[in-house]
Backbone bond lengths (Angstrom), bond angles and torsions (degrees), N, CA, C in turn:
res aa  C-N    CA-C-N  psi(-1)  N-CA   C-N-CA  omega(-1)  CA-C   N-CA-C  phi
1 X - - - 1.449 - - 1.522 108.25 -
2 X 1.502 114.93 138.66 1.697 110.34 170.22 1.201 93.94 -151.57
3 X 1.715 88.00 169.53 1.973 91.40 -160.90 1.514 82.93 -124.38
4 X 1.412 147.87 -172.68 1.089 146.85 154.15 1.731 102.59 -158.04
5 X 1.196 116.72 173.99 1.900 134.31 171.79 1.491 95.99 -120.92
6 X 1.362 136.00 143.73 1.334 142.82 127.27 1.420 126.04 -32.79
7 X 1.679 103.92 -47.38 1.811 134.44 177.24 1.574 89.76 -32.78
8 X 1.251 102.95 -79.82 2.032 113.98 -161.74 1.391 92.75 -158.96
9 X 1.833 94.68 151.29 1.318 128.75 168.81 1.608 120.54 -41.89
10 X 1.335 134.37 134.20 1.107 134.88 160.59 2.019 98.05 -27.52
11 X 1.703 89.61 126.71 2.112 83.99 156.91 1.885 99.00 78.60
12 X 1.475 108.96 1.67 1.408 103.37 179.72 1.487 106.48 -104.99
13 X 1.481 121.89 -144.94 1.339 131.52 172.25 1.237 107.41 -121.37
14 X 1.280 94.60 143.94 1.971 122.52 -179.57 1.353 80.15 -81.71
15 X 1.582 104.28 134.49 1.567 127.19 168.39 1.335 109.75 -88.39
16 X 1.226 119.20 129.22 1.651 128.95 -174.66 1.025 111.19 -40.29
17 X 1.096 144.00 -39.01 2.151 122.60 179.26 1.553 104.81 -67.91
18 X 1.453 112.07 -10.41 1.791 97.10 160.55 1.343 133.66 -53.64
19 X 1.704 91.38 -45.58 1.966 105.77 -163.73 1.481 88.57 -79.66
20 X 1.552 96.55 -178.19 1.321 137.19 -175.65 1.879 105.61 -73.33
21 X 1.649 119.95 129.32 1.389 137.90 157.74 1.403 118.87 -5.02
22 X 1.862 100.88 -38.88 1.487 113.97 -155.74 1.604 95.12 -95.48
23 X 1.590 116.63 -21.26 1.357 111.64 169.02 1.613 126.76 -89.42
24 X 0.914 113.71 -31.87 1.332 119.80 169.65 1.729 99.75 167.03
25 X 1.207 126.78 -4.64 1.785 120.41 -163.10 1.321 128.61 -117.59
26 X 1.066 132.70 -144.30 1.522 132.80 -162.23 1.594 101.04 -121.27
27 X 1.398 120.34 -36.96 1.140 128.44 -163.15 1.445 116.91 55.12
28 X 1.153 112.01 58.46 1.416 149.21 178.77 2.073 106.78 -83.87
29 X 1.125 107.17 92.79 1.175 85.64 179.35 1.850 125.36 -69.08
30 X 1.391 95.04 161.70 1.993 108.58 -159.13 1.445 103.02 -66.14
31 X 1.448 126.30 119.30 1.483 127.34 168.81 1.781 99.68 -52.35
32 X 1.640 112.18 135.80 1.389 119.32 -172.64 1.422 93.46 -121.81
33 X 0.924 119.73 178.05 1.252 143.76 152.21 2.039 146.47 -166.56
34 X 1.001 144.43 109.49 1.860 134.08 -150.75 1.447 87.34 -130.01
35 X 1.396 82.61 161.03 1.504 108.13 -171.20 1.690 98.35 -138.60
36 X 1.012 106.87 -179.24 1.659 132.24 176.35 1.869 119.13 9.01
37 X 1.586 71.95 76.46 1.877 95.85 -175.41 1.269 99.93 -78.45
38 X 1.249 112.07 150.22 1.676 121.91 176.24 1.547 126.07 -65.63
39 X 1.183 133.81 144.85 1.186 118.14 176.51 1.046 126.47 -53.30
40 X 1.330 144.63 154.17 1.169 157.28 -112.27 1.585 138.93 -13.07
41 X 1.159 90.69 47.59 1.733 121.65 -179.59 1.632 76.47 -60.92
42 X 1.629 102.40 137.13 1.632 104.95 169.60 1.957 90.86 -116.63
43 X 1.521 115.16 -46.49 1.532 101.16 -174.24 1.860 91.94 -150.22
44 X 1.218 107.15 171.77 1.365 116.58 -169.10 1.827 128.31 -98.79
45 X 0.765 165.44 165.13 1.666 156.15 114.28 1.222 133.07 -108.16
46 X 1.551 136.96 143.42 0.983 133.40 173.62 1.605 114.84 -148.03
47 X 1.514 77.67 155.30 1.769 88.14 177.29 1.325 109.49 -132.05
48 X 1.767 104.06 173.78 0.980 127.09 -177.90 1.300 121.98 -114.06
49 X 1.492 138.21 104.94 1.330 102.49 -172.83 1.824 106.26 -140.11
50 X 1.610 114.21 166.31 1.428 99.34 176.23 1.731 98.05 -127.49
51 X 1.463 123.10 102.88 1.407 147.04 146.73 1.543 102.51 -30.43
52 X 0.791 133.91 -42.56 1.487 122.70 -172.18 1.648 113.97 -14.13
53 X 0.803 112.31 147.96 1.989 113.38 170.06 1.553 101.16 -60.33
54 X 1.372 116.60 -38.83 1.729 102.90 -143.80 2.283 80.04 -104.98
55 X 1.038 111.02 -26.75 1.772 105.89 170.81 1.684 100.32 -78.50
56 X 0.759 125.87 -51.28 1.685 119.33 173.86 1.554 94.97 80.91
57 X 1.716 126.75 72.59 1.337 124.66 177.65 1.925 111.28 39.33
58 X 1.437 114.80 47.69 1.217 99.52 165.12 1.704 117.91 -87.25
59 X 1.022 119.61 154.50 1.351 133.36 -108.86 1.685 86.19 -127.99
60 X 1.476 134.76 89.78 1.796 142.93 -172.20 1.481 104.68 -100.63
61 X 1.341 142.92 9.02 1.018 141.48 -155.85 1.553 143.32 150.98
62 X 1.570 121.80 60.85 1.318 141.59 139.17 1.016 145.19 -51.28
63 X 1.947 120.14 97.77 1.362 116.55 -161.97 1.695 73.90 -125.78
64 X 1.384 114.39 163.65 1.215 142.25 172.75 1.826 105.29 -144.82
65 X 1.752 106.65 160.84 1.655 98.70 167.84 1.720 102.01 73.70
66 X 0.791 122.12 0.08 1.436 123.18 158.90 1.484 120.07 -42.30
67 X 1.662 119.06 108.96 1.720 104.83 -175.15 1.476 111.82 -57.36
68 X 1.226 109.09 136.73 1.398 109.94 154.95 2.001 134.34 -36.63
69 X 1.306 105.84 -23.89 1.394 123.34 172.42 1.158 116.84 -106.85
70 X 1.276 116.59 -5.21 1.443 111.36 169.64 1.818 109.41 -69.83
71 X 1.030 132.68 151.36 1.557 122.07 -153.98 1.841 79.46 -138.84
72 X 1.026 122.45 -19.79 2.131 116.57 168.76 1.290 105.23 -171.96
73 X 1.753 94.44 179.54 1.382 103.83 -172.88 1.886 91.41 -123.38
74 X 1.207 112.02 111.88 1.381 118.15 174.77 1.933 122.88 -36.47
75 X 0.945 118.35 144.18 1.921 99.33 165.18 1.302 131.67 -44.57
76 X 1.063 111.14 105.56 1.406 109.74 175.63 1.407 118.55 100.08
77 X 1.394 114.10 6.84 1.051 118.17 155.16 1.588 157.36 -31.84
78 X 1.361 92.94 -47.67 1.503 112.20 -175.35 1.980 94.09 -61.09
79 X 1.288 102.20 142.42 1.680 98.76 171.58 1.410 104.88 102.08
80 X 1.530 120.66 -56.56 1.387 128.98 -151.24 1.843 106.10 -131.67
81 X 1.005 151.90 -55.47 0.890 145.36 120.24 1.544 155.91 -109.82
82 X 1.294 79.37 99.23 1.837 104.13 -175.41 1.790 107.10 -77.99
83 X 1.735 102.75 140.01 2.073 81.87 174.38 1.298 120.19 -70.23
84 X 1.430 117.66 145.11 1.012 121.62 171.98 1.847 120.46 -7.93
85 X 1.427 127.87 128.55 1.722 121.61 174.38 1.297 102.88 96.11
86 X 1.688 125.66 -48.56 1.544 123.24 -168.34 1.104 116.97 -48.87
87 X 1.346 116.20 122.60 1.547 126.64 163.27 1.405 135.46 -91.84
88 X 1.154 128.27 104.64 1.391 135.53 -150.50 1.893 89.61 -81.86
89 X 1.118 132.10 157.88 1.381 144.67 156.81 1.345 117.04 -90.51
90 X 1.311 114.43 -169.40 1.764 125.00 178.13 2.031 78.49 -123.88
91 X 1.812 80.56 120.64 1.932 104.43 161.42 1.370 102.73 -74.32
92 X 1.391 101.97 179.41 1.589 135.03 170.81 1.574 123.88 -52.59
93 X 1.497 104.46 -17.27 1.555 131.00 -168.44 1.445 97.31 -112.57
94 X 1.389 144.34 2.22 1.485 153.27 -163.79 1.003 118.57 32.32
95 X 1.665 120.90 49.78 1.507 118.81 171.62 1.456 96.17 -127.74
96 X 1.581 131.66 158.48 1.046 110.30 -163.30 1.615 106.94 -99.98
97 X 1.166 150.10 -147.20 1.632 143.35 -152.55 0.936 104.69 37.65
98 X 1.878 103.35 -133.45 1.437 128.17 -149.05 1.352 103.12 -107.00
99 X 1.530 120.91 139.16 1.335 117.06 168.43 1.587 111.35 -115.51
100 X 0.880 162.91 130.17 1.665 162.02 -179.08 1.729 89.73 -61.07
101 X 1.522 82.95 162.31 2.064 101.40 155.33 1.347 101.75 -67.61
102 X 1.451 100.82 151.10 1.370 110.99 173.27 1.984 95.79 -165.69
103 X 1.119 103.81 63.51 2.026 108.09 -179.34 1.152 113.97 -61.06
104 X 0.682 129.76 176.74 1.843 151.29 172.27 1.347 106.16 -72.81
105 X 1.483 131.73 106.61 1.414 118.02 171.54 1.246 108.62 -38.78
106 X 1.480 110.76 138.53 1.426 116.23 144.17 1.589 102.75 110.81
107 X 1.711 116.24 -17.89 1.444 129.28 -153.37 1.965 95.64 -87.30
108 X 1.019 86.00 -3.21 2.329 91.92 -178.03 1.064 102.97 100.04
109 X 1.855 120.44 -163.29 0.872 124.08 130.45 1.431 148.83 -35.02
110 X 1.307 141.49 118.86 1.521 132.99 164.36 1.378 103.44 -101.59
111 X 1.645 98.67 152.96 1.070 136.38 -177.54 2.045 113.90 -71.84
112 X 0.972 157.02 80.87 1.502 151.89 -150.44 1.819 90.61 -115.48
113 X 1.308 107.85 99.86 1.573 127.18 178.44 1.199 96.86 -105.05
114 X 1.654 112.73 115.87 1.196 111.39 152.42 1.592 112.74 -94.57
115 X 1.544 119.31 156.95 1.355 123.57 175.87 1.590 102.02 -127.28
116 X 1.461 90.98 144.46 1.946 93.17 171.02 1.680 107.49 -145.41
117 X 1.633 78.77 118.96 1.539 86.03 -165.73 1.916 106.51 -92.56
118 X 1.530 104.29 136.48 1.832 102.60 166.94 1.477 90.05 -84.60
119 X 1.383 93.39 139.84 1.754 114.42 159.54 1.393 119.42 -116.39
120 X 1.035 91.10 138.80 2.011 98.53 171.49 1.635 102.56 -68.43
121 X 0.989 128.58 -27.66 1.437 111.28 -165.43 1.590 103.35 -124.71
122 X 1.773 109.89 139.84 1.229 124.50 -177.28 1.794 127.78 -34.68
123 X 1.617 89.17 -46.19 1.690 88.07 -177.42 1.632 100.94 -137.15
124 X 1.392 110.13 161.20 1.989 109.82 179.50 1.504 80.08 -109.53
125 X 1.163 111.55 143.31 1.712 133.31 148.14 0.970 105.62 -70.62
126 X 1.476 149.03 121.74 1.606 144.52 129.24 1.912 102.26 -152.61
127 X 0.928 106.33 164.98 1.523 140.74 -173.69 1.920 110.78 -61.53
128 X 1.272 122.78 115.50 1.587 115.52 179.46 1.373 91.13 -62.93
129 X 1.281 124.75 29.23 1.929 98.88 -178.92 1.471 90.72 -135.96
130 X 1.594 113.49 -7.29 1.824 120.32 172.77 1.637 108.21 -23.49
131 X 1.279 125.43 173.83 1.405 128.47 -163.74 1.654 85.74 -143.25
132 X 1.146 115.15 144.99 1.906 126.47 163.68 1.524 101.63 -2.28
133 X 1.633 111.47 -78.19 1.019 130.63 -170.29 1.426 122.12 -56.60
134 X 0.998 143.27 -30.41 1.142 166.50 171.95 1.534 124.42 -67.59
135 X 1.728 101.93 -59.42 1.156 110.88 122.24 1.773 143.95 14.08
136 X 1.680 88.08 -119.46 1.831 101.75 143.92 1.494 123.15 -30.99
137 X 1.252 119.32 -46.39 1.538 103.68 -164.26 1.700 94.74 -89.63
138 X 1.554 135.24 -21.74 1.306 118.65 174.34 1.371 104.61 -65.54
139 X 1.335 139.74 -5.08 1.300 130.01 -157.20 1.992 92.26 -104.97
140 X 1.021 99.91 -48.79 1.098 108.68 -179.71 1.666 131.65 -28.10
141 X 1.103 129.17 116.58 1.604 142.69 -167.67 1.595 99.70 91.94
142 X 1.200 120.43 7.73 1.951 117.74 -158.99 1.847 93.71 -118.80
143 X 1.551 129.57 -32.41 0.727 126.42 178.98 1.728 127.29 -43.15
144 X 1.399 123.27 112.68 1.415 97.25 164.51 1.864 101.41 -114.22
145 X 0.882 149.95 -36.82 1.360 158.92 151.83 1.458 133.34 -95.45
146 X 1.168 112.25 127.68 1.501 131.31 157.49 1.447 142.50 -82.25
147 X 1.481 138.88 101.10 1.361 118.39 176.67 1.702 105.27 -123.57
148 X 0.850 95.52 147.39 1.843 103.59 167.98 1.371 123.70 -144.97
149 X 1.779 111.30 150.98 0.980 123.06 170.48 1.480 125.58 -130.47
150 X 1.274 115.45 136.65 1.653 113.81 -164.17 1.673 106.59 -116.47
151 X 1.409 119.51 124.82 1.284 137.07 173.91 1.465 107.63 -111.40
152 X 1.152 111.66 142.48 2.040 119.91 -164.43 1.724 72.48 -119.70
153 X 1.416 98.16 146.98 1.502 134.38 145.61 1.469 112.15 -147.84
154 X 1.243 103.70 160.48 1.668 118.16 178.20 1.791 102.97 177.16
155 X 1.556 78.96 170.36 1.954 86.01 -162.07 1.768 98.18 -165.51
């Protein structure tokens, strides 16, 4: 399974109309796209997250309910067109979709890992107000594949 952006290369930089107003961008969420899900992928999820030491896994992007045939999520999607079923969450910023980077001057580069998980089962139960963790553990026993891709911004 692999996930990729059009935006930039795995390990490159998120181009400013990704991040957040307050950093310089549009907060445009990142055109995605995966290919060659495992058999019996029933529906999809993904996140967004920034590991950084000084973000501490804050949390830019939770979709769950992802069709299994949906093959991406176009630019700018999140908000306006999601595929059919997708369920957007509440981010780290308490609005629900996509939120851009937006770091702490001065804090470096961060790390922006997206993950996209295949699930065996059609839909996850949890809460648009779920937390990372919460998250993770609805996913949990449902996982059959993992792919990720990591884009650095900083300012």
């Amino acid at each position: 399974m692999q996930i990729t952006a059009s935006a930039f290369q795995d390990g490159g930089k998120i181009p400013p109309q990704y991040v957040m107003p307050g950093a310089g961008g549009k907060n445009v969420s990142v055109p995605l796209a995966w290919s060659n899900l495992p058999a019996g992928t029933q529906s999809l999820a993904l996140s967004m997250v920034d590991p950084h030491p000084v973000a501490r896994n804050w949390v830019h992007w939770l979709v769950i309910d992802l069709p299994k045939d949906a093959a991406a999520l176009s630019q700018g999607a999140s908000g306006h067109s999601m595929p059919p079923g997708a369920v957007e969450l509440k981010n780290s910023f308490g609005a629900l979709g996509y939120g851009g980077p937006q770091p702490p001057r001065g804090s470096g580069d961060h790390p922006y890992v997206f993950t996209l998980y295949a699930l065996n089962a059609p839909k996850v139960e949890v809460s648009k107000n779920t937390t990372l963790a919460g998250f993770k553990q609805a996913l949990e026993g449902k996982i059959l594949a993992t792919a990720t891709l990591t884009g650095y911004f900083g300012r």
